[in-house]
N, CA, C and O atoms as a Tripos MOL2 file, in Angstrom:
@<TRIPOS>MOLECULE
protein
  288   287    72     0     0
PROTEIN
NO_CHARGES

@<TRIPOS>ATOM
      1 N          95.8120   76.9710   97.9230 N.3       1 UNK1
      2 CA         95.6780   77.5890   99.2280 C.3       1 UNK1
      3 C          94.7820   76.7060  100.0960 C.2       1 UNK1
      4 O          94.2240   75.8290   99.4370 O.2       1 UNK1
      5 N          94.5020   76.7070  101.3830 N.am      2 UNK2
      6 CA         94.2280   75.4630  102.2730 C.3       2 UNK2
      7 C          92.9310   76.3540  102.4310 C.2       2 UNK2
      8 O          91.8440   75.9120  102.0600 O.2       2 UNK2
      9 N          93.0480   77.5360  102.9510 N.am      3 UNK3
     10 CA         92.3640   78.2480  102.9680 C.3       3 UNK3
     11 C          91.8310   79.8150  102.3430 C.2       3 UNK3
     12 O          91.9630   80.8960  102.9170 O.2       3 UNK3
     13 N          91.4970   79.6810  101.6330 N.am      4 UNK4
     14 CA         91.0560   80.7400  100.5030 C.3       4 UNK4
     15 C          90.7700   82.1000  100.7220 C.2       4 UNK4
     16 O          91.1500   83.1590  100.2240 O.2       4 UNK4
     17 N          89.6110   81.6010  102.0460 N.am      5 UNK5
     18 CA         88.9730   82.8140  102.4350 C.3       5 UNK5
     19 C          90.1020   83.9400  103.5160 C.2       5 UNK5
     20 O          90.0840   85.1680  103.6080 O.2       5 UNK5
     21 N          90.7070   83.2540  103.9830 N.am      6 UNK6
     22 CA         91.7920   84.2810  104.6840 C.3       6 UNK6
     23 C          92.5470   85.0550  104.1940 C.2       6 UNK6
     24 O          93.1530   84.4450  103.3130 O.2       6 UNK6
     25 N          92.9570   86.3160  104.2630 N.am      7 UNK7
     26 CA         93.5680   87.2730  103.8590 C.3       7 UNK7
     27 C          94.9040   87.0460  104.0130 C.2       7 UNK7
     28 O          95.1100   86.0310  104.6790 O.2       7 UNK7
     29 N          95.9380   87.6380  103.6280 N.am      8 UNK8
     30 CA         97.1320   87.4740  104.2230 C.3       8 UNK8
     31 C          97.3970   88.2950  105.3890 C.2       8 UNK8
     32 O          97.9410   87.8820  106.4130 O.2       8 UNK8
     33 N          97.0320   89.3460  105.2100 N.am      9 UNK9
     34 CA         96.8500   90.1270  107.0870 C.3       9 UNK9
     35 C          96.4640   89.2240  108.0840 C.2       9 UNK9
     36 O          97.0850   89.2390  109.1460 O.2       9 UNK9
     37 N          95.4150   88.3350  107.8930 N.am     10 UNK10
     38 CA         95.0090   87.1130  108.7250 C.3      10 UNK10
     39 C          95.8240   85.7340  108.8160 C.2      10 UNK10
     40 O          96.1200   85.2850  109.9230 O.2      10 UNK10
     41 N          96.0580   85.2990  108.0420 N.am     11 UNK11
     42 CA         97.0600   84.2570  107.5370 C.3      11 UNK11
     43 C          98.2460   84.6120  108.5040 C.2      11 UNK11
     44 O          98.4690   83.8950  109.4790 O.2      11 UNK11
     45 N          99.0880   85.8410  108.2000 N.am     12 UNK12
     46 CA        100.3440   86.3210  108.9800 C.3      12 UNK12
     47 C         100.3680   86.2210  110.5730 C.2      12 UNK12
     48 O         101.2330   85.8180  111.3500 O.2      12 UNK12
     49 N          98.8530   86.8380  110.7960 N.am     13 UNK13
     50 CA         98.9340   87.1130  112.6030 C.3      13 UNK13
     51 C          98.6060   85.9210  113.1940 C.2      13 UNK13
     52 O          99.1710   85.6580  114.2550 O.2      13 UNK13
     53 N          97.5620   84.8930  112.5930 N.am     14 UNK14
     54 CA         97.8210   84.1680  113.5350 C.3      14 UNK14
     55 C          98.9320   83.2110  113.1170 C.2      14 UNK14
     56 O          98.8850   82.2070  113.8290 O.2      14 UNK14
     57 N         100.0390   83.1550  112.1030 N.am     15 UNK15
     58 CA        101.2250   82.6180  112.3300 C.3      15 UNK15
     59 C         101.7190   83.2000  113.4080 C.2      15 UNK15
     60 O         101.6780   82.5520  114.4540 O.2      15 UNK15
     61 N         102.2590   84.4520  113.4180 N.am     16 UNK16
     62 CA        102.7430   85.3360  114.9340 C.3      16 UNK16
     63 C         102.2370   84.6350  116.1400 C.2      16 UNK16
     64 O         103.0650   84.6630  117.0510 O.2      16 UNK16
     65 N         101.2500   84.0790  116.3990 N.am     17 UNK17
     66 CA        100.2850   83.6260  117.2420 C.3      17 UNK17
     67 C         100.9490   81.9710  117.2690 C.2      17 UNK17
     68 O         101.4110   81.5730  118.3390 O.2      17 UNK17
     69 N         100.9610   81.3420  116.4370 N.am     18 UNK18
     70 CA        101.3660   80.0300  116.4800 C.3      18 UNK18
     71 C         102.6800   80.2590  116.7420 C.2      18 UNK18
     72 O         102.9570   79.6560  117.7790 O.2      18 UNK18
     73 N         103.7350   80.9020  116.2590 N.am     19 UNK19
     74 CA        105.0840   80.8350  116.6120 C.3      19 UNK19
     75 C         105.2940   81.1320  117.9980 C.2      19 UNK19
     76 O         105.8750   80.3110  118.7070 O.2      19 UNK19
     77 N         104.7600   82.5440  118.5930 N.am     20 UNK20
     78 CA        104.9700   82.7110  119.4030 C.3      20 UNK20
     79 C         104.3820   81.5710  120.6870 C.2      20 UNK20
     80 O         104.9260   81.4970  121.7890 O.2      20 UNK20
     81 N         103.2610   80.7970  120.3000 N.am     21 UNK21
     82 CA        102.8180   79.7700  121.4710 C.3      21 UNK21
     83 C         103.8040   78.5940  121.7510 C.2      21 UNK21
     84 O         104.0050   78.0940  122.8580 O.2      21 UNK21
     85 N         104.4990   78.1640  120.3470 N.am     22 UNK22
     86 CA        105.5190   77.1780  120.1130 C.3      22 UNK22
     87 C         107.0000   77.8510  120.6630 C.2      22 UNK22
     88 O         107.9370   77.0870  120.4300 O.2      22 UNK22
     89 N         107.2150   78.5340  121.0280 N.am     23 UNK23
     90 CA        108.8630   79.3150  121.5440 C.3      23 UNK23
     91 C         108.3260   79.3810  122.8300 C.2      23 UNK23
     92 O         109.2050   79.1110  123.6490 O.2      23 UNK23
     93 N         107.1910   79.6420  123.3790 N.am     24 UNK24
     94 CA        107.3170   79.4740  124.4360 C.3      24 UNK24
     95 C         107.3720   78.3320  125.7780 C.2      24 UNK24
     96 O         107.2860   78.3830  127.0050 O.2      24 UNK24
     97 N         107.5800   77.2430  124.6620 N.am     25 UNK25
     98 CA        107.9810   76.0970  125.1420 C.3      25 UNK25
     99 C         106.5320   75.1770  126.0620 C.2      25 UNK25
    100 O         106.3980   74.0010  126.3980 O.2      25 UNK25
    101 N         105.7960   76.1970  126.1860 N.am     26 UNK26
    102 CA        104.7160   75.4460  127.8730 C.3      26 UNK26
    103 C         103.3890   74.9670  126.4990 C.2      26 UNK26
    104 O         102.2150   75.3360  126.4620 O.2      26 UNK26
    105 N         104.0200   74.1830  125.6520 N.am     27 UNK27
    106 CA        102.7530   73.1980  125.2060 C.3      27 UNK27
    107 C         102.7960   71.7500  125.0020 C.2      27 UNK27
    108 O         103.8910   71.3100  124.6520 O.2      27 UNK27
    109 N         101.9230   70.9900  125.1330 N.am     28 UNK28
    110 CA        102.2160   69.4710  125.2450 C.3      28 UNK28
    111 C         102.4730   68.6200  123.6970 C.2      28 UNK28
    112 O         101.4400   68.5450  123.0320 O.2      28 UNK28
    113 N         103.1650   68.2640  123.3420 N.am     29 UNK29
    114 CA        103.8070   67.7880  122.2660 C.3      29 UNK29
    115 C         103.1900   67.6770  121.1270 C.2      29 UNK29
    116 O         103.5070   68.0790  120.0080 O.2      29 UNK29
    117 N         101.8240   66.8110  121.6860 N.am     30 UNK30
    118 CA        100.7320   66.8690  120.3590 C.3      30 UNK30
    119 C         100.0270   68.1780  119.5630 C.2      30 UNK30
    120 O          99.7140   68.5230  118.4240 O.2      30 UNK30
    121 N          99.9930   68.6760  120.9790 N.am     31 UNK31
    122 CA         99.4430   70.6620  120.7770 C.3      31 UNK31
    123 C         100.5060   70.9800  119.5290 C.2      31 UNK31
    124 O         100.1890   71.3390  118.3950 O.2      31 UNK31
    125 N         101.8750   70.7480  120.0500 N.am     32 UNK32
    126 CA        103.0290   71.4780  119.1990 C.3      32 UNK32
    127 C         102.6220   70.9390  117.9210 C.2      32 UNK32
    128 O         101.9800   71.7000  117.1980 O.2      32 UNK32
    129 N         102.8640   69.8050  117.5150 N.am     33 UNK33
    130 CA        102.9430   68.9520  115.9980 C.3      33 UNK33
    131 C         101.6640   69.8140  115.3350 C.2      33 UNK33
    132 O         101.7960   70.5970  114.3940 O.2      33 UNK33
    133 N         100.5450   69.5470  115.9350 N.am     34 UNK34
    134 CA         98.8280   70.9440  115.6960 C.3      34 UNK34
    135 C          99.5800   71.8960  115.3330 C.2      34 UNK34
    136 O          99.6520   72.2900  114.1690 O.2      34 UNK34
    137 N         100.1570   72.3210  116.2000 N.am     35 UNK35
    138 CA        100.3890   74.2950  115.8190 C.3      35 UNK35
    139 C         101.7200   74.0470  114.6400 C.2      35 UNK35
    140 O         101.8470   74.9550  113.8180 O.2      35 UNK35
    141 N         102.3180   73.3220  114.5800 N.am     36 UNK36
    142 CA        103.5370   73.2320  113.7680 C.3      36 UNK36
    143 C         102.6590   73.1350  112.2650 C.2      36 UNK36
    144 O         102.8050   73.8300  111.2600 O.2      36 UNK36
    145 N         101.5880   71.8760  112.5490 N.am     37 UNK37
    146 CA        101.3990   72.0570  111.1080 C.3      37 UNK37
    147 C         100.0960   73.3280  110.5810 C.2      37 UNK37
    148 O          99.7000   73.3340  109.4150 O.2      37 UNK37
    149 N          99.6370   74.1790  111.4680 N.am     38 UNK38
    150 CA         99.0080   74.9550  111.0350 C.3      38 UNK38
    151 C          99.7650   76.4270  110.7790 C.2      38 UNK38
    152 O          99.2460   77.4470  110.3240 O.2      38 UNK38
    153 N         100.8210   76.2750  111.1080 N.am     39 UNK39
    154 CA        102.3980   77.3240  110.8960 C.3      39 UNK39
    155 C         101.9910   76.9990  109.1500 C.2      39 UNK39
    156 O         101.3030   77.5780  108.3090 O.2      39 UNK39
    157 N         102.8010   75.8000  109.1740 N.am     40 UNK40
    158 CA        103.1480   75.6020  107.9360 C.3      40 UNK40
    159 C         101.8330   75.4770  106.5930 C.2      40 UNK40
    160 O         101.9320   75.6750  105.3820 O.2      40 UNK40
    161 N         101.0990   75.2240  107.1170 N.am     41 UNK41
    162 CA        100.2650   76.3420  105.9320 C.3      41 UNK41
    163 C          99.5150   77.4520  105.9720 C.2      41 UNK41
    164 O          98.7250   77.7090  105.0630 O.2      41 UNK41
    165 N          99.7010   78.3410  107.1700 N.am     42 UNK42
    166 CA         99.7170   79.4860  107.4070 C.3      42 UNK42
    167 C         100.8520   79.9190  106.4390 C.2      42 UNK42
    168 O         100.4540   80.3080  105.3410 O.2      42 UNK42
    169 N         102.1160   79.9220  106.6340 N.am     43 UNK43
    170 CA        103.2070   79.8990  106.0440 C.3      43 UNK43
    171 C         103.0640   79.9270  104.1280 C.2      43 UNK43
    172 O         103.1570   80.9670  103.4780 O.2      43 UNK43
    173 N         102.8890   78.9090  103.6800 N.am     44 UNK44
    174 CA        101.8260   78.4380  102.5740 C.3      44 UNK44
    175 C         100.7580   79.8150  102.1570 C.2      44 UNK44
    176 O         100.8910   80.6100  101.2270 O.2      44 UNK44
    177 N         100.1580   79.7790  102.7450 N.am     45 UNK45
    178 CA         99.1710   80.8460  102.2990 C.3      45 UNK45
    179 C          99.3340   82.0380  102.1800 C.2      45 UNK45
    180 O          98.7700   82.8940  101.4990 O.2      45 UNK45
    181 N         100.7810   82.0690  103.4380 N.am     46 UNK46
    182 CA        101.2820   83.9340  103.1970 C.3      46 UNK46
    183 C         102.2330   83.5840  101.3410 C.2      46 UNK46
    184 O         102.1690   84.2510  100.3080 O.2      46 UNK46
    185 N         102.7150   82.7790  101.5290 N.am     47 UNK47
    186 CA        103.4470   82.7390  100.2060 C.3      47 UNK47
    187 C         102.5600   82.7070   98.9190 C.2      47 UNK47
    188 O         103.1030   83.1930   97.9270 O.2      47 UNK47
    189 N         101.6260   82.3510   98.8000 N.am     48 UNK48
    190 CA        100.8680   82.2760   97.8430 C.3      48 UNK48
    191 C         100.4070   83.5250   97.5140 C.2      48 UNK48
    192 O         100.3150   83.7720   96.3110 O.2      48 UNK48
    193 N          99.9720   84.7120   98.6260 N.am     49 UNK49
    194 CA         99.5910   85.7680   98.9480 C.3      49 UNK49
    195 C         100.7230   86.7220   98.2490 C.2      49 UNK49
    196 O         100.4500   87.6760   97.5200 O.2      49 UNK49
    197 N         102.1640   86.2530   98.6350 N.am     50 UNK50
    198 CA        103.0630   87.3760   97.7590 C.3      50 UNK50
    199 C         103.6340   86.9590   96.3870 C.2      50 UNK50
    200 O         104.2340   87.7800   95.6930 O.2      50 UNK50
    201 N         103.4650   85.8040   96.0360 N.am     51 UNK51
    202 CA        103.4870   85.2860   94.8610 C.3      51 UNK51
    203 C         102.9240   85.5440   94.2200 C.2      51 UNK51
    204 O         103.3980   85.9780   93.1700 O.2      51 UNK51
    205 N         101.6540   85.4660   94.3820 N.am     52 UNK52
    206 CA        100.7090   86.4950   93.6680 C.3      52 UNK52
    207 C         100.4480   87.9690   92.8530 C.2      52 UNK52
    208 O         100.1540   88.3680   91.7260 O.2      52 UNK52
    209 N         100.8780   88.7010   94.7250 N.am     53 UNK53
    210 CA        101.1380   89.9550   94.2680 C.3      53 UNK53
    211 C         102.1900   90.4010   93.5400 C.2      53 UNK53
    212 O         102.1030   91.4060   92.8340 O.2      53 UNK53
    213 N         103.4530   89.5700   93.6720 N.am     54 UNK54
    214 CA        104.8730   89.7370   92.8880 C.3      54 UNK54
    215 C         104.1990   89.3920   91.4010 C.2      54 UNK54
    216 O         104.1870   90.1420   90.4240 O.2      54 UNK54
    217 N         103.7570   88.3280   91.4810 N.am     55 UNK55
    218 CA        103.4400   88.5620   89.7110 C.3      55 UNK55
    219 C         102.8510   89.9830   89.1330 C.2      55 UNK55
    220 O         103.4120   90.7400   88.3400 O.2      55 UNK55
    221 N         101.2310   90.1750   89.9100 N.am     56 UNK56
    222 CA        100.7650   91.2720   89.1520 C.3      56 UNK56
    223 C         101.8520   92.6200   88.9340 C.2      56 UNK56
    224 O         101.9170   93.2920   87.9050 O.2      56 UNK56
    225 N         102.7900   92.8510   90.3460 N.am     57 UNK57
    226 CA        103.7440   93.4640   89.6990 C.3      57 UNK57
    227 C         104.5760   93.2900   88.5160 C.2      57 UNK57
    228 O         104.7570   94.2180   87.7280 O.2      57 UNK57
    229 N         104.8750   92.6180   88.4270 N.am     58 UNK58
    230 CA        105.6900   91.8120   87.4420 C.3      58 UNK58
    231 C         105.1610   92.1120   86.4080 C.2      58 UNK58
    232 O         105.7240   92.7800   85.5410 O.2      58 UNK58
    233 N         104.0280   91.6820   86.3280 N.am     59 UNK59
    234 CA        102.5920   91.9400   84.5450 C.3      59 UNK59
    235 C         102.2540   93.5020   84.3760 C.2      59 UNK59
    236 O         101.8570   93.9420   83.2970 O.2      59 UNK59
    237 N         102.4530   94.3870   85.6160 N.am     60 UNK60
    238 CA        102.2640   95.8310   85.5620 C.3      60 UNK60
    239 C         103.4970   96.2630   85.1520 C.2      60 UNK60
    240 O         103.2800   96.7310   84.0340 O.2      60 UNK60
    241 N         104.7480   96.3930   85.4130 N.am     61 UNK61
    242 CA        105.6740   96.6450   84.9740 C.3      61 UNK61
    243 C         106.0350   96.3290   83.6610 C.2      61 UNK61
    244 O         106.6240   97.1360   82.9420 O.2      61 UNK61
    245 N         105.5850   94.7320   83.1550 N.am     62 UNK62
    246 CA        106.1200   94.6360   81.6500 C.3      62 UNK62
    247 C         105.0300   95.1970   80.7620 C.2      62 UNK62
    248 O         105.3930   95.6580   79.6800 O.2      62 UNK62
    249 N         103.7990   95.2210   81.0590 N.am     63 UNK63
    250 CA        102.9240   96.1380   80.3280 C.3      63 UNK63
    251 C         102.9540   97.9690   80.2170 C.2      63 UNK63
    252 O         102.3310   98.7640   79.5150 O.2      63 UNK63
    253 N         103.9580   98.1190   81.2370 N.am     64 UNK64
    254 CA        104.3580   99.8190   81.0540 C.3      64 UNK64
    255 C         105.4690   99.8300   80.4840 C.2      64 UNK64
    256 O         105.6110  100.9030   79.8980 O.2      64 UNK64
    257 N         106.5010   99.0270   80.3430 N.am     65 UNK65
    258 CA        107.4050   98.7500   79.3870 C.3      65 UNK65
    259 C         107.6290   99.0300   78.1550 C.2      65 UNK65
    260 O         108.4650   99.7150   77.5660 O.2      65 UNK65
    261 N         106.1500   97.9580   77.6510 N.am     66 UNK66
    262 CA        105.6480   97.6670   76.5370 C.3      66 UNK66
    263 C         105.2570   98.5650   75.9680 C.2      66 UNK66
    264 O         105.5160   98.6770   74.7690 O.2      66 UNK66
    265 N         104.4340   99.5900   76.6970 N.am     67 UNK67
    266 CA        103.4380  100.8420   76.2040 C.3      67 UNK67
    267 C         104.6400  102.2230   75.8990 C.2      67 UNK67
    268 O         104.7770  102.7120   74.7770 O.2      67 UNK67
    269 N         105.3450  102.6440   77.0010 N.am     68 UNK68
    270 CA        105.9030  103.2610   76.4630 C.3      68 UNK68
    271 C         107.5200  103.2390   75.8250 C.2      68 UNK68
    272 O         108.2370  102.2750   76.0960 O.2      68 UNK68
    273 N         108.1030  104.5110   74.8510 N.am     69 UNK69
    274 CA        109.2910  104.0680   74.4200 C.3      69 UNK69
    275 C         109.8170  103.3950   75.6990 C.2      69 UNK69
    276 O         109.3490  103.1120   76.8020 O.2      69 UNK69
    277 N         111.4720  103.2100   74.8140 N.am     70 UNK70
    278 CA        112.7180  103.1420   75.5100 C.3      70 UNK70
    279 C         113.1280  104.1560   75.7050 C.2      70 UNK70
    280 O         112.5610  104.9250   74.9290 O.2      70 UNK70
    281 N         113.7590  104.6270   76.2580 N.am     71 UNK71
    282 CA        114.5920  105.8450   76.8760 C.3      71 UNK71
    283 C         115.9590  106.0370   76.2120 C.2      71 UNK71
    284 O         116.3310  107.1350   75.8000 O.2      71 UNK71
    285 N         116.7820  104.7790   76.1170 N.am     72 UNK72
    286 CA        118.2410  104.6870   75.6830 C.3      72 UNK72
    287 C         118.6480  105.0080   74.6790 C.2      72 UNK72
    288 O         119.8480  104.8880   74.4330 O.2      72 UNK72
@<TRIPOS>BOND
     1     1     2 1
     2     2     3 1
     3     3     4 2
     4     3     5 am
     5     5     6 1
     6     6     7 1
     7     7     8 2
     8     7     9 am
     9     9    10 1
    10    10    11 1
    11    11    12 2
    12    11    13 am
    13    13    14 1
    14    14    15 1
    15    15    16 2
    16    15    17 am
    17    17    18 1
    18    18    19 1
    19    19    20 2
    20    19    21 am
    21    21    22 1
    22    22    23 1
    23    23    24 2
    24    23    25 am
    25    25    26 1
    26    26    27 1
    27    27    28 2
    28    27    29 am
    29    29    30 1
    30    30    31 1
    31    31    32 2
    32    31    33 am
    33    33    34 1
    34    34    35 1
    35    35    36 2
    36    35    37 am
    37    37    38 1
    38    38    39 1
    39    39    40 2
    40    39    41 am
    41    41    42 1
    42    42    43 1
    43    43    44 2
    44    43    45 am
    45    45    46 1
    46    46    47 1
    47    47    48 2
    48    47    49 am
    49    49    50 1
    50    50    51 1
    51    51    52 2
    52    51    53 am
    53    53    54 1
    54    54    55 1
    55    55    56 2
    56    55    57 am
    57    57    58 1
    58    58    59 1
    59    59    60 2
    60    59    61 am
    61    61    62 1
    62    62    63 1
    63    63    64 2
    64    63    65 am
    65    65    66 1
    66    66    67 1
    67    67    68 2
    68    67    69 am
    69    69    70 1
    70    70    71 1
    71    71    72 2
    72    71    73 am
    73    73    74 1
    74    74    75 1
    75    75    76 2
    76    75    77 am
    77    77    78 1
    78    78    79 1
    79    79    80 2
    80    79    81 am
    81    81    82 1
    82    82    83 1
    83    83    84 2
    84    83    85 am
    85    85    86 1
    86    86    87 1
    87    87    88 2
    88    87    89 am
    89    89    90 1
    90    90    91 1
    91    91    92 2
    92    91    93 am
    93    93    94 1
    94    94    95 1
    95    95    96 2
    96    95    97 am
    97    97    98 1
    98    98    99 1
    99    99   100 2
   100    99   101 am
   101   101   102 1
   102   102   103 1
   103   103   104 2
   104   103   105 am
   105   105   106 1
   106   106   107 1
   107   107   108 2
   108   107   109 am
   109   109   110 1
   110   110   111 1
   111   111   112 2
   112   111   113 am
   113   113   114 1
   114   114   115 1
   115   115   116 2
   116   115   117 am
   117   117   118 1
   118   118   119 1
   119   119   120 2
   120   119   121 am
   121   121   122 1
   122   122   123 1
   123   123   124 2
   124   123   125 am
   125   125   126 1
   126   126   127 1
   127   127   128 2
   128   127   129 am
   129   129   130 1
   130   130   131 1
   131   131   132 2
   132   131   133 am
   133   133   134 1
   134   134   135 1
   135   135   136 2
   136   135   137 am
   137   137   138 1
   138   138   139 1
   139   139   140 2
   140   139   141 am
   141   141   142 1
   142   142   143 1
   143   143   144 2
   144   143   145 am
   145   145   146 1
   146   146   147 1
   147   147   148 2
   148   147   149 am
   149   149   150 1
   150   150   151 1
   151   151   152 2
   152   151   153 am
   153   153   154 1
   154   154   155 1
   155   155   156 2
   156   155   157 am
   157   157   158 1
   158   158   159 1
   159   159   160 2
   160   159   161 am
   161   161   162 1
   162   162   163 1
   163   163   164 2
   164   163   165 am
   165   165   166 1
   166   166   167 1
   167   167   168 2
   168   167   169 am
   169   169   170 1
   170   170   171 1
   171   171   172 2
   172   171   173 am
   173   173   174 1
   174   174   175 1
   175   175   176 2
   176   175   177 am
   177   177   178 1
   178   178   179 1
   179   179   180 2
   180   179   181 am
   181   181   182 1
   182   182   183 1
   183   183   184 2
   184   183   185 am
   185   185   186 1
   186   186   187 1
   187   187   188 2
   188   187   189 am
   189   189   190 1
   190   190   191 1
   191   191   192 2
   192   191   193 am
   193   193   194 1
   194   194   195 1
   195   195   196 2
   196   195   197 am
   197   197   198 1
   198   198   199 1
   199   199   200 2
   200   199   201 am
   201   201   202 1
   202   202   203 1
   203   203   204 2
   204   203   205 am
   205   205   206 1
   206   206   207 1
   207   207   208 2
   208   207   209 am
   209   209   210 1
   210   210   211 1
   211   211   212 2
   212   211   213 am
   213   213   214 1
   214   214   215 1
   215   215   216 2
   216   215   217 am
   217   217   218 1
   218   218   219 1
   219   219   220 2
   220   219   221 am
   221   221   222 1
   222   222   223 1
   223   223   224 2
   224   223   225 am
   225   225   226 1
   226   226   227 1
   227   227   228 2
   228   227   229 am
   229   229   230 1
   230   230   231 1
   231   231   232 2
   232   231   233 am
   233   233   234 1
   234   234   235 1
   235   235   236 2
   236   235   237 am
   237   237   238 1
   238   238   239 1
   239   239   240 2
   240   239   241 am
   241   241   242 1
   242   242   243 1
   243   243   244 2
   244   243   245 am
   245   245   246 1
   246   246   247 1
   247   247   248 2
   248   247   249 am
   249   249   250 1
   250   250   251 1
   251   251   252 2
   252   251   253 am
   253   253   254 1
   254   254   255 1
   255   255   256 2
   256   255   257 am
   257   257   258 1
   258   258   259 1
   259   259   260 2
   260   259   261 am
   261   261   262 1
   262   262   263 1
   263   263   264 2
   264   263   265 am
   265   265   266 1
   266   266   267 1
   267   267   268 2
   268   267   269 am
   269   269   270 1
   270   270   271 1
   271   271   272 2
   272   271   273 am
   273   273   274 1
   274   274   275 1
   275   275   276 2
   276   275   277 am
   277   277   278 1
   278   278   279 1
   279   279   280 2
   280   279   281 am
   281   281   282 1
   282   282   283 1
   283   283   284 2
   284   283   285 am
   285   285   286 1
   286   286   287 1
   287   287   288 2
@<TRIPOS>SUBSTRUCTURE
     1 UNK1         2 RESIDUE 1 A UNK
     2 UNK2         6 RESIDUE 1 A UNK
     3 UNK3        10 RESIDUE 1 A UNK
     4 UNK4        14 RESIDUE 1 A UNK
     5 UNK5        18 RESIDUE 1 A UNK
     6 UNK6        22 RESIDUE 1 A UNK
     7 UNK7        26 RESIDUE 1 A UNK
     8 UNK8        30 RESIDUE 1 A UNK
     9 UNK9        34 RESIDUE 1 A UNK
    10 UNK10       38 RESIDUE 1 A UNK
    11 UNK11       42 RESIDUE 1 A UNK
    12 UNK12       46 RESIDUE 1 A UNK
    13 UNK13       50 RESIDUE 1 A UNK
    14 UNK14       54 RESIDUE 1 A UNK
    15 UNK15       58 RESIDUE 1 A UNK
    16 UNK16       62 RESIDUE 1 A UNK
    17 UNK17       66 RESIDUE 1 A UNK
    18 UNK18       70 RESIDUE 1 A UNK
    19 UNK19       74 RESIDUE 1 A UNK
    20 UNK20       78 RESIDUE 1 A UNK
    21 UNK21       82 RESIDUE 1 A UNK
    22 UNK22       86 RESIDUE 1 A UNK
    23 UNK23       90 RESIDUE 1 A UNK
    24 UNK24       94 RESIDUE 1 A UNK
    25 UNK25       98 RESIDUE 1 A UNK
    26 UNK26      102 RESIDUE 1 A UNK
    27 UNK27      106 RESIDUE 1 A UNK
    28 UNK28      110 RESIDUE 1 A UNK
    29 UNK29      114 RESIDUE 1 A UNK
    30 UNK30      118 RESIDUE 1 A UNK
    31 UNK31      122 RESIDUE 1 A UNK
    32 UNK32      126 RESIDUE 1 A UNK
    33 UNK33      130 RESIDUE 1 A UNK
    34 UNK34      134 RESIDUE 1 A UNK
    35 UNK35      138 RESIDUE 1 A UNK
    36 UNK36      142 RESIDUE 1 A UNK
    37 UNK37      146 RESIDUE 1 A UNK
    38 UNK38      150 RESIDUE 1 A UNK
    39 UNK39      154 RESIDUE 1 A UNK
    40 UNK40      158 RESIDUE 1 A UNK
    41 UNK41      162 RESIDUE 1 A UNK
    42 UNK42      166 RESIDUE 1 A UNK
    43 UNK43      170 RESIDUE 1 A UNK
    44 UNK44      174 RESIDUE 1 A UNK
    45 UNK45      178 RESIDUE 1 A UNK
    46 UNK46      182 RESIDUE 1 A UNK
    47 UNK47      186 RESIDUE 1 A UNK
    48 UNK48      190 RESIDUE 1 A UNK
    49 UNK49      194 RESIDUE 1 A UNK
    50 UNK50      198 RESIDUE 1 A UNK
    51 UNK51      202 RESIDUE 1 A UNK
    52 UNK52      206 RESIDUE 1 A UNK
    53 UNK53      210 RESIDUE 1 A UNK
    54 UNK54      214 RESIDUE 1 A UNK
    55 UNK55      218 RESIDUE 1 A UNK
    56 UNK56      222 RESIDUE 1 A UNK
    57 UNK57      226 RESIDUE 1 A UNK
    58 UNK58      230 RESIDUE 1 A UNK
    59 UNK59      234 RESIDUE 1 A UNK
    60 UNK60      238 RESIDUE 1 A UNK
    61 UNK61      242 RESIDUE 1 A UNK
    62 UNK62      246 RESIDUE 1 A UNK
    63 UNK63      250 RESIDUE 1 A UNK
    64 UNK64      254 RESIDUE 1 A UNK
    65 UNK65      258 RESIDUE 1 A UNK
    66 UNK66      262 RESIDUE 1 A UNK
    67 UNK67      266 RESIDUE 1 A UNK
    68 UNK68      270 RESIDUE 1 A UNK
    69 UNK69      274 RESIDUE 1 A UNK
    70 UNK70      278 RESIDUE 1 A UNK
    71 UNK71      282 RESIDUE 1 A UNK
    72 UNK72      286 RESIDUE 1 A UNK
């Protein structure tokens, strides 16, 4: 993660914030390439954020699995 300390609630909005400054076309080129690459590990960090959480689901589910019978 680029940045650790950001949440993904934080991470997300100011992507919203960078996308939306970049669609609106009125920034000067270098600004854009800046905001393009702080998208993209904004971007990065939200993914890491649900990757994450998809696992612990993932480890909660096969550990309730595990614990109780099968059903079938």
């Amino acid at each position: 993660m680029t940045d650790p300390d950001i949440s993904y609630e934080q991470a997300r909005a100011e992507l919203v914030e960078v996308v939306q400054k970049l669609e609106s076309g009125g920034v000067p080129l270098a600004e854009s390439m800046e905001l393009w690459q702080r998208g993209e590990q904004l971007a990065a960090i939200c993914q890491q954020w649900l990757d994450g959480a998809k696992a612990k689901v993932d480890a909660a589910r096969a550990q309730s699995q595990a614990a109780s019978p099968d059903s079938d």
